[in-house]
TORFIPA-265010 format. One record per residue: residue in one letter; residue number from 0; x negated, y, z negated of N, C-alpha, C in turn. Coordinates in Angstrom, 1 decimal, decimal comma. Example, Ala and Ser with C-alpha at 12.3 -4.5 7.8 and 13.67 -1.06 7.14 Angstrom:
% TORFIPA-265010
{site "a"; 0; {-13,2; -5,7; -7,8}; {-12,3; -4,5; -7,8}; {-13,2; -3,3; -7,8}} {site "s"; 1; {-12,8; -2,2; -7,1}; {-13,7; -1,1; -7,1}; {-12,9; 0,0; -7,9}} 
//
This chain:
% TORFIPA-265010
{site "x"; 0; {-28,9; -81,1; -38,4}; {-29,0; -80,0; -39,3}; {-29,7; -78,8; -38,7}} {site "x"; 1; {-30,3; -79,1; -38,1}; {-31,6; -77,9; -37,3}; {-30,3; -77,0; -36,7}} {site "x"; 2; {-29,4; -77,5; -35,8}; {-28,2; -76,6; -35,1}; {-27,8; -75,7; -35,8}} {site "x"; 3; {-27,3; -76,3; -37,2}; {-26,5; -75,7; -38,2}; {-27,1; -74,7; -39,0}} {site "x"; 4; {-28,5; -75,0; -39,1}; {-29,1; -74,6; -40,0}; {-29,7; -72,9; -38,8}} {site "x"; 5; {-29,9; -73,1; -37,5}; {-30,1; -72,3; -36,1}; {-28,4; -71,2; -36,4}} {site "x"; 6; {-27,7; -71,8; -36,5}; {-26,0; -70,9; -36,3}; {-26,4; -70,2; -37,5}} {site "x"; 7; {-26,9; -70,7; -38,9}; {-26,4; -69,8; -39,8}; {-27,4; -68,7; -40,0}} {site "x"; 8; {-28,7; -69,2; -39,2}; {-29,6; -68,0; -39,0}; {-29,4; -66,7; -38,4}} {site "x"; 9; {-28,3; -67,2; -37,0}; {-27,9; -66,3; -36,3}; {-27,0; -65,3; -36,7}} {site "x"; 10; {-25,9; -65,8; -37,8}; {-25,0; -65,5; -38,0}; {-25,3; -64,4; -39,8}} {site "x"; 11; {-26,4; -64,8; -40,1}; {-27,2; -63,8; -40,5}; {-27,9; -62,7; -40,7}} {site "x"; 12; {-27,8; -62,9; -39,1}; {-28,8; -61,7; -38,7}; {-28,1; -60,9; -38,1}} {site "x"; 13; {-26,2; -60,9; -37,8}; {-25,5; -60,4; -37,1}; {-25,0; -59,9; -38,3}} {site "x"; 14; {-24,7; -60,6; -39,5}; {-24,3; -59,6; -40,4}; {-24,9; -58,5; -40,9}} {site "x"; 15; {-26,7; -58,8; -41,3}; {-27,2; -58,0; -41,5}; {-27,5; -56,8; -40,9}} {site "x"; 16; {-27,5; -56,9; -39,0}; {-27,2; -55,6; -38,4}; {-26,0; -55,0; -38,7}} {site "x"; 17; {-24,9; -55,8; -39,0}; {-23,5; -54,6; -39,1}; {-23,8; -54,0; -40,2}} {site "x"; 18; {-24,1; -54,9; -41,5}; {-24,4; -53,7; -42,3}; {-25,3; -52,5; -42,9}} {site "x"; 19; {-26,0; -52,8; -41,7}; {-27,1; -52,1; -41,3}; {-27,0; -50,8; -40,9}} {site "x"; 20; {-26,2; -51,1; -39,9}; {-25,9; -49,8; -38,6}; {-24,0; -49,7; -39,0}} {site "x"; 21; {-23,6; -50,1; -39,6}; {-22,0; -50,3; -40,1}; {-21,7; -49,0; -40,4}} {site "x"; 22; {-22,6; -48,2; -42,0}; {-22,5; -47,6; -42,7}; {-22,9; -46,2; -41,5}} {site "x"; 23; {-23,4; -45,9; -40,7}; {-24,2; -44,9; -40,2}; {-22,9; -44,5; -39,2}} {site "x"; 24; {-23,1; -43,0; -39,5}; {-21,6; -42,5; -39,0}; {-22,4; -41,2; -37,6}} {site "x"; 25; {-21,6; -40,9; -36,7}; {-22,4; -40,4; -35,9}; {-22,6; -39,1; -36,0}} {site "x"; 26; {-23,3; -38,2; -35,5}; {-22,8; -36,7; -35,9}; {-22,1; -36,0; -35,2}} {site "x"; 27; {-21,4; -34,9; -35,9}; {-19,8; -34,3; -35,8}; {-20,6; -33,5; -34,6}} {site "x"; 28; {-19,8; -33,3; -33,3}; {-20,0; -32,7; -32,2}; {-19,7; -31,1; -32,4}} {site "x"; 29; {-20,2; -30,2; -32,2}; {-20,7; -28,6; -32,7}; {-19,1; -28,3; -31,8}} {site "x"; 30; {-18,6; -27,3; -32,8}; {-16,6; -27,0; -32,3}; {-17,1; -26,2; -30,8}} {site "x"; 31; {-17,8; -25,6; -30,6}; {-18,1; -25,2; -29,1}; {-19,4; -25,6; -28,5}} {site "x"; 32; {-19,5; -26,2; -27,0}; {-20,5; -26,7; -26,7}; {-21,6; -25,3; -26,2}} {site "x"; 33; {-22,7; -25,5; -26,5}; {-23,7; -24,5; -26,5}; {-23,2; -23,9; -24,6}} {site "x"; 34; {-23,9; -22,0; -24,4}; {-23,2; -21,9; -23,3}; {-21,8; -21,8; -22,7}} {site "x"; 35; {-21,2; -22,2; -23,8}; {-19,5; -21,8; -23,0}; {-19,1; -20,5; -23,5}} {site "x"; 36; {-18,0; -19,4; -23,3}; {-18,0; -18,4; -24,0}; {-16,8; -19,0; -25,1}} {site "x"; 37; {-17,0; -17,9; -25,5}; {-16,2; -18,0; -26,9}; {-14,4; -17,2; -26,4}} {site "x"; 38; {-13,5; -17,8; -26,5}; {-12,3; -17,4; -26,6}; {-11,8; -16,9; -27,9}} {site "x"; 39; {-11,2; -15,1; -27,1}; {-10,8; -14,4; -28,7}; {-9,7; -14,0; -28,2}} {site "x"; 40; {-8,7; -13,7; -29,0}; {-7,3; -13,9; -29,6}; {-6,9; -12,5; -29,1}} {site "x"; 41; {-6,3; -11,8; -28,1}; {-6,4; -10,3; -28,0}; {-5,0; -9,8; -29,0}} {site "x"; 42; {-5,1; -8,5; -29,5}; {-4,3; -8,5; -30,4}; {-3,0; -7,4; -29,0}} {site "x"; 43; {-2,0; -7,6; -29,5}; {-0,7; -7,2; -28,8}; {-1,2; -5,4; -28,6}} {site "x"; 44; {-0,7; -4,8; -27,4}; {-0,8; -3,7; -27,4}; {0,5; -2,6; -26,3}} {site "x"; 45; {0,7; -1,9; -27,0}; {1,8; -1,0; -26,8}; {1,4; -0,2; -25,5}} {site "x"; 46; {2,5; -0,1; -24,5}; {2,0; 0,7; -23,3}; {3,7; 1,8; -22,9}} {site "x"; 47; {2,3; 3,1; -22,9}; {3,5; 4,5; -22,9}; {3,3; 4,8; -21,5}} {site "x"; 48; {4,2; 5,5; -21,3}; {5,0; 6,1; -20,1}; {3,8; 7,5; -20,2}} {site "x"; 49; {4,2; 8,0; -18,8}; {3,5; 9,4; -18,7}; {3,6; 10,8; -20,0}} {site "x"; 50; {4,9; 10,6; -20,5}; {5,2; 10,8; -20,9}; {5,1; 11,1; -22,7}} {site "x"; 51; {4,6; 9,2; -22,8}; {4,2; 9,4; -24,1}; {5,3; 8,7; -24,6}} {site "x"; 52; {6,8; 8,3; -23,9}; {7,4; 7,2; -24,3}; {7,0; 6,1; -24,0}} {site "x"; 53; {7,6; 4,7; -25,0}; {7,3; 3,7; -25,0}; {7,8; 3,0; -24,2}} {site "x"; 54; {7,0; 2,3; -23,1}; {7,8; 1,5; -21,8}; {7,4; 0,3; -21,9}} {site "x"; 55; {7,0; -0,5; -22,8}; {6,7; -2,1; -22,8}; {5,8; -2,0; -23,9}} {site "x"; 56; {6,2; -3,3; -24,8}; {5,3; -3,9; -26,0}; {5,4; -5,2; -25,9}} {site "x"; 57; {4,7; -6,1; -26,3}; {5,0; -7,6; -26,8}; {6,9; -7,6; -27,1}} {site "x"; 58; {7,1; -7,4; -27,8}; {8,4; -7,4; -28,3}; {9,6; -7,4; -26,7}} {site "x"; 59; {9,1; -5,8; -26,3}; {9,8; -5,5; -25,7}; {9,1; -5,6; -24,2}} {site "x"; 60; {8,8; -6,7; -23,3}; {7,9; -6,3; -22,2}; {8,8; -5,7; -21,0}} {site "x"; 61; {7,6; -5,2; -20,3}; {8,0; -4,3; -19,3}; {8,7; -5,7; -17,8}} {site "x"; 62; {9,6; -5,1; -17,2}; {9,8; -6,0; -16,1}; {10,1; -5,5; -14,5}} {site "x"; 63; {10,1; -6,2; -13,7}; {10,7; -5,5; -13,0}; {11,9; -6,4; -12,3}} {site "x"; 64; {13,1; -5,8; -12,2}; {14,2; -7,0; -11,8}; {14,1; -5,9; -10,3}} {site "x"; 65; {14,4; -6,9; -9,5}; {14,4; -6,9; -8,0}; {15,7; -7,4; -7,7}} {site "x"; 66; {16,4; -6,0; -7,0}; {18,0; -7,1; -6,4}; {17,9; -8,1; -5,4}} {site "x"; 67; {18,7; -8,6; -5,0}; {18,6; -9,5; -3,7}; {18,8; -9,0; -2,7}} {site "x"; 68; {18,3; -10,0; -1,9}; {18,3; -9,1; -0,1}; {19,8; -9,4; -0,1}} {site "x"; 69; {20,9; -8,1; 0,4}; {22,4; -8,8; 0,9}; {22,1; -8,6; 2,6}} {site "x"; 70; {22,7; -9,0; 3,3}; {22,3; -8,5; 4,7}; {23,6; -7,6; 5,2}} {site "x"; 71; {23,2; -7,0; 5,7}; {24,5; -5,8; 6,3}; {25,0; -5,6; 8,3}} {site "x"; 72; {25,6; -4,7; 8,2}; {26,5; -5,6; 9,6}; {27,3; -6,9; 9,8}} {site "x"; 73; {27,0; -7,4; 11,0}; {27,8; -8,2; 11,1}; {26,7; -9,6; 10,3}} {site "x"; 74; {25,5; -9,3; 10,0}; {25,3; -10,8; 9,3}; {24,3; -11,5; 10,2}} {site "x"; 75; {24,5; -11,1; 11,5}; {23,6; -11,4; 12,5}; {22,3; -11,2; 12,2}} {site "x"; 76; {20,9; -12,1; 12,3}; {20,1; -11,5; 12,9}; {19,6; -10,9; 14,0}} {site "x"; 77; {18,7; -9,6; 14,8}; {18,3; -9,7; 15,8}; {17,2; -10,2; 15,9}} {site "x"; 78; {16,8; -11,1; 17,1}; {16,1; -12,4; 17,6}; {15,6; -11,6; 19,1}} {site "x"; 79; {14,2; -11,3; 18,6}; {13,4; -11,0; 19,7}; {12,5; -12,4; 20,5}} {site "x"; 80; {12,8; -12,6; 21,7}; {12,5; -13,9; 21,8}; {11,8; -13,3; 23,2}} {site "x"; 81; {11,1; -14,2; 23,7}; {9,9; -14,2; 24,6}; {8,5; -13,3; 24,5}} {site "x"; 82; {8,2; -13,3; 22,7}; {6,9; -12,3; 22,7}; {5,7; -13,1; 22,9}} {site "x"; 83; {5,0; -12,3; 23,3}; {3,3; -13,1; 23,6}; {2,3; -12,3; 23,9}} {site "x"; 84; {1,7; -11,9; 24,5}; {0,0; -11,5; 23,6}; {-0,2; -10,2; 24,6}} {site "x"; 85; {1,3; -9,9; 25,7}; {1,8; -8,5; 26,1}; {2,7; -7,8; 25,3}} {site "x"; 86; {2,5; -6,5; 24,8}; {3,8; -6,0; 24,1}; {5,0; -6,1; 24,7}} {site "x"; 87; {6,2; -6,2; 24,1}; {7,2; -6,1; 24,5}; {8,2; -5,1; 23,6}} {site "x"; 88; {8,8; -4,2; 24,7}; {10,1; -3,1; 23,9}; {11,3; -4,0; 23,6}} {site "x"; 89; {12,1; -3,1; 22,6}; {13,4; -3,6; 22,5}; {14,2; -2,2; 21,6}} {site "x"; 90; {15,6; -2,5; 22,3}; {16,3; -1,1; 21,6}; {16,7; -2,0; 20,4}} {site "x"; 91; {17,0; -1,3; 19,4}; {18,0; -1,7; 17,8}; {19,1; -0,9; 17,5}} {site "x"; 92; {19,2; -1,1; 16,8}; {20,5; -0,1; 16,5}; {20,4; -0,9; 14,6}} {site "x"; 93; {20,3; 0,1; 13,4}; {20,0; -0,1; 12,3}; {22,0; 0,3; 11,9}} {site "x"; 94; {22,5; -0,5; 10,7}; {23,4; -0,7; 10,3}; {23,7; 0,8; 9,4}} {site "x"; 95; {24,4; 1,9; 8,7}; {23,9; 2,9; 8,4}; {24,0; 2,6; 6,4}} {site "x"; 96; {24,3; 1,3; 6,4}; {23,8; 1,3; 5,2}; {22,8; 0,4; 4,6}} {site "x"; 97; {22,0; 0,0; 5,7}; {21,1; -0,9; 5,5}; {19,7; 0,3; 4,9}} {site "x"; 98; {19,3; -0,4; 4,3}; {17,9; 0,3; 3,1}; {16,5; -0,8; 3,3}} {site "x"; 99; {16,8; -2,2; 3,7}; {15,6; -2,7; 4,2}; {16,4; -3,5; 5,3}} {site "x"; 100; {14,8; -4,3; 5,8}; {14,9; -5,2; 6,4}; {14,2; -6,5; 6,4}} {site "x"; 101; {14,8; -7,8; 6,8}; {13,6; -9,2; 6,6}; {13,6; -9,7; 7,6}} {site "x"; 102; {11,7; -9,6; 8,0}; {11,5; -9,7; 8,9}; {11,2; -11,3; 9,0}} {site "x"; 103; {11,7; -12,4; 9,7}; {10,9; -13,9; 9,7}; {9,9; -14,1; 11,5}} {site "x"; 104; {9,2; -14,5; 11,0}; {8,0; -15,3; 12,1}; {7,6; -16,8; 12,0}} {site "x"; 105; {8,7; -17,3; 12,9}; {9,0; -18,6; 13,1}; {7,6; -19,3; 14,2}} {site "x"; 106; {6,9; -18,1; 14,8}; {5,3; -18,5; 15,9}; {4,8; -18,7; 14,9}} {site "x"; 107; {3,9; -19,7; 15,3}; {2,2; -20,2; 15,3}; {1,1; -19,4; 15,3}} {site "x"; 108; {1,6; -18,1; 15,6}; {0,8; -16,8; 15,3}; {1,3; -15,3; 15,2}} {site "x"; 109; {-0,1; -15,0; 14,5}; {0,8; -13,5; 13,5}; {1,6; -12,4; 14,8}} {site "x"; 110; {2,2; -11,6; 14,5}; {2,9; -10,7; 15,5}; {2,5; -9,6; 14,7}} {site "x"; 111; {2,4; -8,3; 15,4}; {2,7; -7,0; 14,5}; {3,9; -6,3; 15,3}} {site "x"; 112; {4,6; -5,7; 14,7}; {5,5; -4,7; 15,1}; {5,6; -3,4; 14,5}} {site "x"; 113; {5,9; -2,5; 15,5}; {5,8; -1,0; 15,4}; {6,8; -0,2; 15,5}} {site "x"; 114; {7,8; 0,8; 14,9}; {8,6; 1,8; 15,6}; {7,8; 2,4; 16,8}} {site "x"; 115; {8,8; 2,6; 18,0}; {7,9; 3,3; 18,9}; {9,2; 4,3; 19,3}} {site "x"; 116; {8,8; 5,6; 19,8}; {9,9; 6,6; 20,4}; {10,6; 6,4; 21,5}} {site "x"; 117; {9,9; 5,1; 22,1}; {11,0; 4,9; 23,5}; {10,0; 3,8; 24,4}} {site "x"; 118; {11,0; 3,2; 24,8}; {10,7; 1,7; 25,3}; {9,6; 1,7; 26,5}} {site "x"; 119; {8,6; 3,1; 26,8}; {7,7; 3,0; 27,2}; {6,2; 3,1; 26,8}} {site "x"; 120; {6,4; 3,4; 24,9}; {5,3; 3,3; 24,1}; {5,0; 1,8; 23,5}} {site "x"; 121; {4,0; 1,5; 22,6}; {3,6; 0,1; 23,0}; {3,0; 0,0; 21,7}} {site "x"; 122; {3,2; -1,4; 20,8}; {2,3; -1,8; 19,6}; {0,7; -2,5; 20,4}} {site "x"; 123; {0,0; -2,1; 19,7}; {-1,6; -2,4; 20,1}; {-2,1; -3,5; 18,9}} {site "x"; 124; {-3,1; -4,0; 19,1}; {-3,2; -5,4; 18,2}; {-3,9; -4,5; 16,8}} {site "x"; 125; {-4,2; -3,5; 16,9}; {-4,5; -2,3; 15,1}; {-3,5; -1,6; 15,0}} {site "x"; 126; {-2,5; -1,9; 15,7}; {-1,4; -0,8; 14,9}; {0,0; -1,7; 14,4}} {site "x"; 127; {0,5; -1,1; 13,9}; {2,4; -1,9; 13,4}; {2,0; -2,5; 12,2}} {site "x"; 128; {2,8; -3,3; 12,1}; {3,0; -3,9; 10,6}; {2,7; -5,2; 10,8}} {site "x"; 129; {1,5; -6,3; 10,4}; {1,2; -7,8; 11,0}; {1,9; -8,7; 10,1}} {site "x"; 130; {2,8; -9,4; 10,5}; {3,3; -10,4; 9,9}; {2,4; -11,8; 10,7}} {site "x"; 131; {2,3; -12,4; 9,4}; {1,4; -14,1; 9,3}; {2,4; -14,9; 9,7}} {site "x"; 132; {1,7; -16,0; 10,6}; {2,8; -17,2; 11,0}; {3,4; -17,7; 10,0}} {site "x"; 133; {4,7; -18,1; 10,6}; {5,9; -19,1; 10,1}; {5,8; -18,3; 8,4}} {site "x"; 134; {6,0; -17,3; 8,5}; {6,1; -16,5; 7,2}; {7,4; -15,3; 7,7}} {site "x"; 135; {7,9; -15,2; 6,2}; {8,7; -13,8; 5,9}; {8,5; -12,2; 5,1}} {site "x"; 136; {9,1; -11,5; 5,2}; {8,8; -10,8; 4,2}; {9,5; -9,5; 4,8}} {site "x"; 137; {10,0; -8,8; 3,7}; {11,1; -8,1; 2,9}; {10,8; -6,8; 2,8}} {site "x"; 138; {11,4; -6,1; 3,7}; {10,6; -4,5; 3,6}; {11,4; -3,3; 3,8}} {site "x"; 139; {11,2; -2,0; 3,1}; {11,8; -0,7; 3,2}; {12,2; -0,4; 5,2}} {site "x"; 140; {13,1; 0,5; 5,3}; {13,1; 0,8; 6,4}; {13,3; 2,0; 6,9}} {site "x"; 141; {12,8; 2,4; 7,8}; {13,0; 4,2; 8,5}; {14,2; 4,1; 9,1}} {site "x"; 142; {14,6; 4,7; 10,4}; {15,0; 5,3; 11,0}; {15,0; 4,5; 12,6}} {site "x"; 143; {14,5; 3,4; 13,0}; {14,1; 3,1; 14,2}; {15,4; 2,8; 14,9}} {site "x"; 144; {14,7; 3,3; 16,6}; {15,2; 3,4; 17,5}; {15,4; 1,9; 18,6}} {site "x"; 145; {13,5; 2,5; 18,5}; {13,1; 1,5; 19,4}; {12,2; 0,2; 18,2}} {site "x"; 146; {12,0; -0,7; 19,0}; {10,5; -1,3; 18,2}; {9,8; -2,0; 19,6}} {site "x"; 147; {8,4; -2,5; 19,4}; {7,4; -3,5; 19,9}; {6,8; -4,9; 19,4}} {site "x"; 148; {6,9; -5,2; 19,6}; {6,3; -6,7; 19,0}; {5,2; -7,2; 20,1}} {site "x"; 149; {4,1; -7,5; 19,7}; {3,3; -7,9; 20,5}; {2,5; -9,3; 19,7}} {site "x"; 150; {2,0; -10,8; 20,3}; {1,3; -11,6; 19,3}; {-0,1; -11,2; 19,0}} {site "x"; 151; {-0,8; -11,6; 18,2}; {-2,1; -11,4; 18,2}; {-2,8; -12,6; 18,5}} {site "x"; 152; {-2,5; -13,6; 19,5}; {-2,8; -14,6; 20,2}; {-2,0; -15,4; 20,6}} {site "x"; 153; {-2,2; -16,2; 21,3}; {-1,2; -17,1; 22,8}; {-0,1; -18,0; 21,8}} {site "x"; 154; {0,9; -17,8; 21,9}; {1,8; -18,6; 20,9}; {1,6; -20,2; 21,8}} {site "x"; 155; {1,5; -21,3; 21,4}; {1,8; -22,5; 22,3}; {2,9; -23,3; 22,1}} {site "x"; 156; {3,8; -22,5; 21,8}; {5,2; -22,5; 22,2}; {5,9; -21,4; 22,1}} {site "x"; 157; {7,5; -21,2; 22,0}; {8,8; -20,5; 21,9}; {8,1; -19,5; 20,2}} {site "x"; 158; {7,9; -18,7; 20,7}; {7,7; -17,1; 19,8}; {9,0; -16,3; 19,7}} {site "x"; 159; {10,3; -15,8; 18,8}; {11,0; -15,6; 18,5}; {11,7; -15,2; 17,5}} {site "x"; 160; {10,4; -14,1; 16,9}; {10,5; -13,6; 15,5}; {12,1; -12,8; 15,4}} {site "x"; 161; {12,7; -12,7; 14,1}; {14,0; -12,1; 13,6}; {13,9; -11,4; 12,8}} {site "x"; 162; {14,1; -10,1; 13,2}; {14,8; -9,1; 11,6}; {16,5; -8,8; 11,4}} {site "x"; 163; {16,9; -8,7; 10,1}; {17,5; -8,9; 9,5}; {18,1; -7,6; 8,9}} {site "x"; 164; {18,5; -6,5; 9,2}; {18,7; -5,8; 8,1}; {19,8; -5,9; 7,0}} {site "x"; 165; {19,3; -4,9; 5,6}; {20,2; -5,5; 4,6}; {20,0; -3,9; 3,7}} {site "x"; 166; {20,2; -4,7; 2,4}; {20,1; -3,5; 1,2}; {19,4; -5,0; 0,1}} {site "x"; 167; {18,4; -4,0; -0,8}; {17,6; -5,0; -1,6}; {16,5; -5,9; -0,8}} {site "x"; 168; {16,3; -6,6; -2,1}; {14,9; -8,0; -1,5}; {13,8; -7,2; -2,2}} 
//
């Protein structure tokens, strides 16, 4: 009996905590934790042209569509190959209805290139245009004759950046 009479003591005192601590509910956590900012709702707003016409609202937003690069000529790229951390010239010859060009840099390091007036002026590592390794990118174009390409450190392999000319991009 002592066992029995030991379980139903236990079993006692386990009910009496649940209904103890059963009923007790915890408290509701505050809708923002102290210190965070507060997020507000901005209300829609209308945006005018120089003018004073309306060029974008919620409704109507502003965009910009961008054609695609087509490439012009024969489709070829030109592939300047053997650059490295001496400038090197090269003649071009621009398509006459090409409007940009894409330039890709397939080296391990950035290159800049320059228009230059003739195959004995030279891109310097602060002047031309720096393209980032194994990167492209899509740009207006002049009039060039000549260009330069020089690395801005020792490629450790085959450096053989390509431009592309086109219309769009």
């Amino acid at each position: 009996m002592e066992g029995s009479a030991m379980m139903r003591r236990v079993a006692l005192s386990i009910l009496a905590l649940a209904v103890l601590f059963g009923g007790a509910s915890a408290e509701a956590p505050p809708p923002i934790a102290p210190g965070v900012p507060v997020s507000v709702t901005l209300q829609p707003v209308a945006i005018y042209d120089k003018d004073g016409k309306l060029a974008g609202s919620p409704e109507a937003p502003t965009s910009t569509i961008q054609t695609p690069f087509v490439r012009s000529g024969t489709g070829d790229p030109i592939i300047f190959s053997g650059i490295t951390t001496t400038a090197k010239q090269f003649a071009i010859a621009k398509p006459a209805d090409a409007t940009s060009y894409r330039f890709v840099n397939p080296c391990n390091v950035d290159v800049r290139i320059r228009k230059v007036s003739s195959l004995s002026e030279s891109v310097t590592l602060t002047t031309g245009t720096r393209f980032l390794a194994r990167s492209s990118e899509t740009l207006g174009t002049s009039q060039p004759t000549f260009v330069s390409i020089i690395a801005t450190a020792a490629p450790t392999g085959e450096c053989a950046p390509e431009l592309q000319y086109g219309r769009g991009g």
